[in-house]
N, C-alpha and C positions, 0 to 999 in steps of 0.2 A: 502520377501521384504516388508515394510512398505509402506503404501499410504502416495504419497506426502500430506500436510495439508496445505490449499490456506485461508487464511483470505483473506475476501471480507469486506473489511472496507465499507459499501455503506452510505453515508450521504447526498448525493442528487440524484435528477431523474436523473440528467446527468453520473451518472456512470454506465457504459453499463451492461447487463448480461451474462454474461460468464460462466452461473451452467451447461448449458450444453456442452461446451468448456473444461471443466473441469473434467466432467463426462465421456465424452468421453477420455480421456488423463487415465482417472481410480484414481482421484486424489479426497480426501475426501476438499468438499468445506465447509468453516464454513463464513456463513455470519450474516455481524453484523452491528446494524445500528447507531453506536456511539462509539467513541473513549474508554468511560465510560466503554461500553458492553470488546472491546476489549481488554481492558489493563486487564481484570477481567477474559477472556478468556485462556490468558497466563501464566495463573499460574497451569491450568486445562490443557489446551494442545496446546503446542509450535507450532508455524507454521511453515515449511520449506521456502512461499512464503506469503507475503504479498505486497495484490492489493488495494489501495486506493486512493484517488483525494487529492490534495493538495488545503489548501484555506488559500490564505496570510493575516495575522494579522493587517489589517490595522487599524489604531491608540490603542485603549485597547481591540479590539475582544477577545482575549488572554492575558489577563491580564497586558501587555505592555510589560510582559518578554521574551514572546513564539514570533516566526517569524510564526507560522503557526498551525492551527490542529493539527499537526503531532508529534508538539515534548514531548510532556509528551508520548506518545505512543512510540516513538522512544526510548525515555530513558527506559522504562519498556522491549523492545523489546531486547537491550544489556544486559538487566540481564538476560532475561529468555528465550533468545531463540539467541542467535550473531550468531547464524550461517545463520539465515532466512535472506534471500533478497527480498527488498523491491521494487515494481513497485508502482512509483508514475505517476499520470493521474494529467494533470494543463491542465486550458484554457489558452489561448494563450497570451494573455493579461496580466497573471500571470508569465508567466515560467518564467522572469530572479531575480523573488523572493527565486525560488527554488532553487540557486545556493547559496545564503544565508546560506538555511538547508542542501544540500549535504556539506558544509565548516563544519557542526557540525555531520552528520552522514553518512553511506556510503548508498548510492541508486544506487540501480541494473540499473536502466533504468527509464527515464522520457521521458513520452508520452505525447504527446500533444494532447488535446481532439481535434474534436471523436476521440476514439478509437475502432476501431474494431476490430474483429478476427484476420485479417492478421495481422495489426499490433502487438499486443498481443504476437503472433505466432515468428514473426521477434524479439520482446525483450526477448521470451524466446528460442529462437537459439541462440542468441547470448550469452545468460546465461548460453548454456548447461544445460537445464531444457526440461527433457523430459517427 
């Protein structure tokens, strides 16, 4: 049986550490610390799960086309790996942007920061992600 592969998109201090969460689960984590790194990841070796923070586009942050970090990632993610599901982490302040990007791709679970262990734990039960 193959190890699960957890892309850990991390692009700020607020995204928790979970290598050893992961370790313990027996699942190979590959963390990356840019969108750039990740999309360049995926051509090399697909992920099963992808863990990342969502950050909304406000005015041209993303060039005025993108709703968020996420989507040029997201569209690279449909070519070269559709079967991976994605955990997205938003501040709270942000999450009814995220409803925006779930209308253009499909998200396994959105967490609202902190996120910790348990919770983590509870989005991947509900996943059937063991």
């Amino acid at each position: 049986m193959n190890k699960i592969v957890v892309y850990s998109i991390v692009e700020s201090p607020g995204h928790p550490d979970f290598s050893r969460f992961y370790h313990e689960r027996g699942w190979e984590e590959v963390r990356l610390d840019s969108m750039r790194k990740a999309i360049s990841q995926l051509r090399k070796q697909p992920p099963d799960l992808v863990v990342a923070e969502f950050f909304y586009g406000y005015g041209n942050n993303y060039a005025g086309i993108n709703i968020s970090n996420l989507d040029v990632f997201l569209h690279s993610l449909l070519k070269y790996a559709p079967q991976a599901r994605v955990i997205v982490m938003v501040e709270k302040a942000e999450r009814p942007y995220v409803d925006k990007l779930a209308e253009l791709f499909e998200l396994a679970s959105i967490l609202i920061q902190p996120v910790n262990e348990a919770k983590m734990q509870d989005a991947l039960d509900k996943l059937a992600i063991k």
